[in-house]
C-alpha positions as CSV (number, residue, x, y, z in Angstrom):
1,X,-8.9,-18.7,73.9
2,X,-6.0,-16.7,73.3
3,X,-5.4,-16.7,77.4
4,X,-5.4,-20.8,76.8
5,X,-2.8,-20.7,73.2
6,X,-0.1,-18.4,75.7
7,X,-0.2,-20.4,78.3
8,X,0.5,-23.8,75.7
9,X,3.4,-21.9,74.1
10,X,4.6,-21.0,78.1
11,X,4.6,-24.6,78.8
12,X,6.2,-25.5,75.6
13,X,8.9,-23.1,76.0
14,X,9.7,-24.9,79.1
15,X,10.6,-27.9,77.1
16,X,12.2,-26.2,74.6
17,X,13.5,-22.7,76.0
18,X,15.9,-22.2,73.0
19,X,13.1,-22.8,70.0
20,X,13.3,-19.5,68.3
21,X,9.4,-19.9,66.9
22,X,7.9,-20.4,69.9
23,X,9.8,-17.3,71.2
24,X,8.8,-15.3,68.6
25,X,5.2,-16.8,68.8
26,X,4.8,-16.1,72.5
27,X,6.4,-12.4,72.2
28,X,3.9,-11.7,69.5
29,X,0.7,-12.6,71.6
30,X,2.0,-10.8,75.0
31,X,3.8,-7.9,73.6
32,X,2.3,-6.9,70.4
33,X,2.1,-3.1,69.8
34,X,-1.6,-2.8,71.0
35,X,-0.5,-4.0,74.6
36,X,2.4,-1.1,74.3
37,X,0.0,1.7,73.3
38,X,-2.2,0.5,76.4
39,X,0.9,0.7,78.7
40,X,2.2,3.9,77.5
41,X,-1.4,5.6,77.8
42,X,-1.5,4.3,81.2
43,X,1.6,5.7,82.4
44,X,0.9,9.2,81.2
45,X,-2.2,9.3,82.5
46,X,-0.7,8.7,86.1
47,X,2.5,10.3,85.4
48,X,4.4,7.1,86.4
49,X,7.9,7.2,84.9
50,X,9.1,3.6,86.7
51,X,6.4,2.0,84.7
52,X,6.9,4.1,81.4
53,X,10.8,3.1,81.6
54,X,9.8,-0.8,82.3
55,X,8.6,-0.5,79.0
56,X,11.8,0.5,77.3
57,X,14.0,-2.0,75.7
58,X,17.5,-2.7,77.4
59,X,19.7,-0.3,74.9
60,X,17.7,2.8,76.6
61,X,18.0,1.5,80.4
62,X,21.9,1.4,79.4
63,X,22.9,4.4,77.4
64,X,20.2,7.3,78.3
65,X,21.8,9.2,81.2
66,X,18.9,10.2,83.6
67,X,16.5,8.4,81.9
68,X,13.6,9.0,84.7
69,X,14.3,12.8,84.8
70,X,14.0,12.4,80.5
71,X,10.6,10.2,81.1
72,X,9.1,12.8,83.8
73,X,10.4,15.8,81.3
74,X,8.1,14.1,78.6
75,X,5.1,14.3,81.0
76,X,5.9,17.7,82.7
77,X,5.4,18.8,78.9
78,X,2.0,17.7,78.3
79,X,-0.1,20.4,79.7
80,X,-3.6,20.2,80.8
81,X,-5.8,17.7,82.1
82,X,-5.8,14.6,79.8
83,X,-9.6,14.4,78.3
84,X,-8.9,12.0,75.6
85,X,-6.6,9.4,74.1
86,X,-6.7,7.6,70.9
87,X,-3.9,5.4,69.4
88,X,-3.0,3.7,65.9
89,X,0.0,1.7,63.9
90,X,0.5,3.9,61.0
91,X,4.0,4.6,61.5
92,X,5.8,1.9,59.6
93,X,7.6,-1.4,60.7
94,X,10.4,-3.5,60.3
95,X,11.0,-7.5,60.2
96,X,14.0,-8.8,59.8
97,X,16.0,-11.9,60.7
98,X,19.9,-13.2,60.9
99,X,20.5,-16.6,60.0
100,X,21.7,-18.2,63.3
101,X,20.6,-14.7,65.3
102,X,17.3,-14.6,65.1
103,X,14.2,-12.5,64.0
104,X,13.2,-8.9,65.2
105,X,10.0,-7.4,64.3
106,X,9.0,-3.8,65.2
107,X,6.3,-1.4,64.6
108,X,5.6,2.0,64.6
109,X,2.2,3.5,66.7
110,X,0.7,7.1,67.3
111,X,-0.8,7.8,70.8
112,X,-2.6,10.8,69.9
113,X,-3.7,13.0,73.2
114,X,-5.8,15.9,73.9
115,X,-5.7,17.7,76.8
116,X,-7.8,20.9,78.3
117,X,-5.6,22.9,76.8
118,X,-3.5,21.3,73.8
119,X,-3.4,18.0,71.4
120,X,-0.3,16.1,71.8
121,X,0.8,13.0,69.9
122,X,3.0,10.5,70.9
123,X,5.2,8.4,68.2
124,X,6.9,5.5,68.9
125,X,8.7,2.0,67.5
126,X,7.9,-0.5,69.5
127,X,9.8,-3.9,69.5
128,X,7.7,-7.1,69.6
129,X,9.9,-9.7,69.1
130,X,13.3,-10.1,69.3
131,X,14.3,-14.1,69.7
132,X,17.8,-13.0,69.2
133,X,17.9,-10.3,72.2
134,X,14.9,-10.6,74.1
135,X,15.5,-8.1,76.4
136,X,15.7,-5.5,73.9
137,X,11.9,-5.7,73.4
138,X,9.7,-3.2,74.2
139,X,10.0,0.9,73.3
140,X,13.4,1.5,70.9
141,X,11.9,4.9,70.1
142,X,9.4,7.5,71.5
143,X,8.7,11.0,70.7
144,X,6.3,14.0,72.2
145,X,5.4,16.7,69.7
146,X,2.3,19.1,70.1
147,X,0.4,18.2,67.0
148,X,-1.0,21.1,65.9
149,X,2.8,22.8,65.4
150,X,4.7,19.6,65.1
151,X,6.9,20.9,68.0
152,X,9.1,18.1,69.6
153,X,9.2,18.4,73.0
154,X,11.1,15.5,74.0
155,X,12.4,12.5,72.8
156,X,14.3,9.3,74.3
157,X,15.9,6.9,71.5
158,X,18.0,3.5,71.5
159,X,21.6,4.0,70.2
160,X,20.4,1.4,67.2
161,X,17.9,-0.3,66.0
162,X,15.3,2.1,65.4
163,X,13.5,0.2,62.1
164,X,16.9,-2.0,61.6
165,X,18.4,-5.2,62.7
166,X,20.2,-4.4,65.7
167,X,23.0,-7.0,67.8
C-alpha cells in the first residue's frame, strides 16, 4: 500500500514540483529515520564508505575535508567481527519551518553494535525532510563511541543545523 501512496505523491509532484506538502509528504515516506538506520547498518557491516557518505546531507559533502578517509576512520575503529545490531529514535528531534522557506524535520537514532570483542553505539541526527533545501537531507550528525566507556572515537558533523533550522 504504502509502495502505491509514494508512487501517487511521485506522479503528483510532477504536476506540481514546487508544492512544499507533497515534498515534505514524499520525503517522509522514503527517507524517514528507519530507512537511515537500515542504510547506515548496511554500510558498516560491509565497510562501504561511498555508500555511508551518499547518505550524508550536502553541508558535510562540502565542508568535511577528506570526508572518505573520516568515514573509513569510523569503521577502522569498530573492532571485531560485527555479531549484532540493534537500533532506536531516542535521541531527540527537531521540526521547524520558515514562512516562505520551508519545513525541516530531523530526528535523532542510536545504532547500537556488538562486536566479538566490544559494544559500540552509533548516534546520529538524521534529516527527513527539508522542502526548503532538499539536498541537505540525510545524516547532519553522526558519532562512534564504545558504549561501555562512552569513548568517542570519531565523529563527522554539518557546519549547522544539527537540531536547528538551518539555510
Amino acid at each position: 500500500m504504502s509502495k502505491i501512496i509514494v508512487s501517487i505523491v511521485a506522479i503528483l509532484l510532477i504536476f506540481f514540483p514546487n508544492s512544499k506538502s507533497l515534498i515534505s509528504y514524499n520525503q517522509q515516506m522514503t527517507y524517514n529515520s528507519s530507512i537511515g538506520a537500515e542504510k547506515i547498518i548496511e554500510a558498516f557491516k560491509n565497510e562501504d564508505a561511498d555508500a555511508l557518505e551518499k547518505l550524508m546531507c550536502k553541508n558535510i559533502k562540502d565542508n568535511v575535508e577528506n570526508l572518505p578517509n573520516k568515514i573509513q576512520s569510523l569503521f577502522d575503529a569498530v573492532d571485531g567481527e560485527i555479531i549484532d545490531v540493534t537500533y532506536e529514535s531516542r535521541g531527540g528531534s527537531y521540526s521547524g519551518s520558515n514562512p516562505g522557506k520551508g519545513s525541516i524535520t530531523q530526528s535523532g537514532v542510536f545504532i547500537y553494535i556488538t562486536t566479538t570483542k566490544n559494544i559500540y553505539d552509533i548516534s546520529f541526527w538524521w534529516e527527513t525532510v527539508n522542502t526548503y533545501q532538499p539536498e541537505e537531507t540525510g545524516i547532519r550528525a553522526i558519532t562512534l563511541a564504545k558504549t561501555n566507556t562512552n569513548e568517542i572515537l570519531g565523529r563527522i558533523s554539518a557546519t549547522d543545523g544539527i537540531g536547528n533550522w538551518h539555510d
